[in-house]
C-alpha positions as CSV (number, residue, x, y, z in Angstrom):
1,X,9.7,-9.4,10.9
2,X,11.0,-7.5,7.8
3,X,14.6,-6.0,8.3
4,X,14.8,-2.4,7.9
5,X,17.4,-0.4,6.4
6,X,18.0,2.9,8.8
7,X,18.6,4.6,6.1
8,X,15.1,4.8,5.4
9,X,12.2,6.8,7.2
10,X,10.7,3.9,9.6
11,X,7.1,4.8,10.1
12,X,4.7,3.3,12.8
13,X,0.8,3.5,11.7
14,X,-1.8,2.6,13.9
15,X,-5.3,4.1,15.4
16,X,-8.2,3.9,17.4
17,X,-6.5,2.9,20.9
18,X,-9.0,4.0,22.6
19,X,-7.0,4.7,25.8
20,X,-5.1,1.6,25.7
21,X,-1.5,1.2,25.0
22,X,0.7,-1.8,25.8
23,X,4.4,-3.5,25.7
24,X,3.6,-4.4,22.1
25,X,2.7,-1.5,20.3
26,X,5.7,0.5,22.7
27,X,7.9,-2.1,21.3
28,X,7.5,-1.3,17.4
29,X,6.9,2.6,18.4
30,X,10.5,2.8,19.7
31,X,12.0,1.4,16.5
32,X,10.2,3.9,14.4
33,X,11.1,7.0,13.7
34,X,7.8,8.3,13.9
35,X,4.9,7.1,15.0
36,X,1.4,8.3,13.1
37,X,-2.0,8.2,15.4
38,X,-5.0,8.3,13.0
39,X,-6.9,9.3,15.9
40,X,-9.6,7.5,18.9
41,X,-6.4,8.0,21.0
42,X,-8.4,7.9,24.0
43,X,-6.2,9.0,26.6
44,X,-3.0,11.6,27.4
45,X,-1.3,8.6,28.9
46,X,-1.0,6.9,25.0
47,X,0.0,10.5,24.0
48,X,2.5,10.4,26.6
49,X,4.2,6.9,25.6
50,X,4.3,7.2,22.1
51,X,6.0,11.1,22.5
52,X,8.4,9.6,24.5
53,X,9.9,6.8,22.3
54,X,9.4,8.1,18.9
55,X,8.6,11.5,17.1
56,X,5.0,11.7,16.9
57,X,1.8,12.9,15.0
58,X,-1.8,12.4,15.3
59,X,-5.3,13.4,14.4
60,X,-8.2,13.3,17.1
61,X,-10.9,11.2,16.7
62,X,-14.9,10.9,17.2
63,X,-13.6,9.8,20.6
64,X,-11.4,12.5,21.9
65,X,-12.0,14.7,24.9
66,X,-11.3,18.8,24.3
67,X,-8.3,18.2,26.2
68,X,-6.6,16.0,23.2
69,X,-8.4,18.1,20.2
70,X,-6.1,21.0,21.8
71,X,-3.2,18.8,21.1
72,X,-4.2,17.8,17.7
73,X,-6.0,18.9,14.5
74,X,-9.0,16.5,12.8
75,X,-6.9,16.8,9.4
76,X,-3.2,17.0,9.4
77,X,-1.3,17.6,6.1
78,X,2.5,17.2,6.2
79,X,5.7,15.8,3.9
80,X,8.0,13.1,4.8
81,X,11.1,12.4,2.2
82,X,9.4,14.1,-0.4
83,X,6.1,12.2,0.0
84,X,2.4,14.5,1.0
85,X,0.4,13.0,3.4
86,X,-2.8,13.6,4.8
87,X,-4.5,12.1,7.3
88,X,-7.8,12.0,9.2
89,X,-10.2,10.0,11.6
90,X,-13.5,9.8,9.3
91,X,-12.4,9.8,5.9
92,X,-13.4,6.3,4.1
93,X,-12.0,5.0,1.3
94,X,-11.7,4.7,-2.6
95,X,-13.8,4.3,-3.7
96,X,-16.1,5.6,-0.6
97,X,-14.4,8.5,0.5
98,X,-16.6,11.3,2.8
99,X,-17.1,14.3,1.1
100,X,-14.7,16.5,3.6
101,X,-12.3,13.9,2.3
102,X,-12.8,14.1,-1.3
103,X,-12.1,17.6,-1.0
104,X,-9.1,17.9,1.1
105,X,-7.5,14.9,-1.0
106,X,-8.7,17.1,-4.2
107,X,-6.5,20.2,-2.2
108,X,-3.8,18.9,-1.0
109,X,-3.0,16.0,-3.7
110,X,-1.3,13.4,-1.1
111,X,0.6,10.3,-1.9
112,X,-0.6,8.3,1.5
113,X,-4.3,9.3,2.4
114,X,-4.8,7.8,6.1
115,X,-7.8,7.2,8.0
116,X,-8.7,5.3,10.9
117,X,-12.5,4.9,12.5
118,X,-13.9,1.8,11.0
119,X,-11.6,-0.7,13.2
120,X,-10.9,-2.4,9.8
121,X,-7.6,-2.7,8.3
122,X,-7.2,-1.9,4.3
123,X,-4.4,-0.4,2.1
124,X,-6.4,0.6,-1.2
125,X,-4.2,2.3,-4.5
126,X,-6.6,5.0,-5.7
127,X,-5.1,4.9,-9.4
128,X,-7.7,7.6,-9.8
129,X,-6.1,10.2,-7.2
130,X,-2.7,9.0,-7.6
131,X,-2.7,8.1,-3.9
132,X,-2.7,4.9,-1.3
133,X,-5.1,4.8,1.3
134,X,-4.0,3.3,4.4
135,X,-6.3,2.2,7.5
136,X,-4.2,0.9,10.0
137,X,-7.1,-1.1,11.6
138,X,-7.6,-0.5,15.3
139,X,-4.7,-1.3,17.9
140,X,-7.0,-1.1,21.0
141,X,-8.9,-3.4,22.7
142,X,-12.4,-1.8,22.1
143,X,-14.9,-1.8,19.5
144,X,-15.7,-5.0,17.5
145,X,-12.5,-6.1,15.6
146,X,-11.1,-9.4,16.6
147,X,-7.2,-9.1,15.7
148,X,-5.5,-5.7,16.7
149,X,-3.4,-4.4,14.5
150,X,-1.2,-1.6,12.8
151,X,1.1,-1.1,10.3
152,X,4.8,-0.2,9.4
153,X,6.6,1.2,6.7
154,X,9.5,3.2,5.3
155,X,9.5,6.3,2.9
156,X,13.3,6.9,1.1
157,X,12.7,10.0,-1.0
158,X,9.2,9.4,-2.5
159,X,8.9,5.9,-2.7
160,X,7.1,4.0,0.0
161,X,8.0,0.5,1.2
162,X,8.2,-2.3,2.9
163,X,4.9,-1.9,3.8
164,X,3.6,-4.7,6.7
165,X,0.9,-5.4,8.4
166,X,1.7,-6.2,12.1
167,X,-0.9,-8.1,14.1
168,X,-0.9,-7.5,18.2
169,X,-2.9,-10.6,18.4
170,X,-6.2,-11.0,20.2
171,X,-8.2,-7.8,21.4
């Protein structure tokens, strides 16, 4: 485990729960400073946990019921330290990216593009958009990954780092 300066904006990335939420994933939420839900949250209980250890966003997923879609928008577009991020549950990739996403990115011009959905973890520079795309993988124990997993990060006035990929172990 990487040591983190405080300093820095310590962000917890992760998605598609799918109504499950453990010791693990609470333990790295309550270091963060926020936590980021790409959506498939599954349940108010995971709301519920992560809200209570750590400031925290989210977009629903393909999943959600109406009563977490209230809660949450399908694309959220906010700054942290200077850097734009948007993030969605169906989005894709670079170079793959949905059309919705193609034109939100081509909008709103982020820095960190997030998307969840596909249970497979990637981090992807689009040199094109001037952008990384980040897909945390999937941190619950449904769907047809093997390894859960999520990822963590600090922003310190535009720059991203120590980017790591944190693996929960088996699903």
């Amino acid at each position: 485990m990487q040591k983190y300066n405080k300093d820095l904006k310590q962000i917890l990335l992760l998605s598609d729960t799918h109504s499950y939420i453990d010791e693990r994933i609470l333990f790295y939420a309550e270091k963060a400073d926020e936590v980021w839900h790409a959506g498939d949250i599954g349940s108010q209980e995971v709301i519920d946990k992560l809200s209570a250890v750590s400031n925290f966003r989210a977009v629903y997923g393909n999943i959600d019921n109406q009563s977490v879609r209230v809660q949450f928008p399908e694309n959220l577009f906010f700054e942290v330290e200077g850097v734009k991020v948007l993030m969605t549950h169906i989005g894709g990739y670079p170079p793959k990216y949905n059309s919705r996403s193609i034109q939100l990115i081509n909008e709103n011009k982020p820095r960190i593009f997030i998307s969840g959905h596909s249970h497979i973890l990637k981090v992807i520079p689009d040199k094109k958009r001037n952008l990384i795309h980040m897909n945390p993988g999937a941190a619950g124990i449904y769907g047809f990954h093997k390894i859960r997993t999520m990822l963590r990060f600090s922003i310190d006035k535009e720059k991203i780092e120590n980017l790591e990929v944190i693996e929960l172990g088996n699903k």
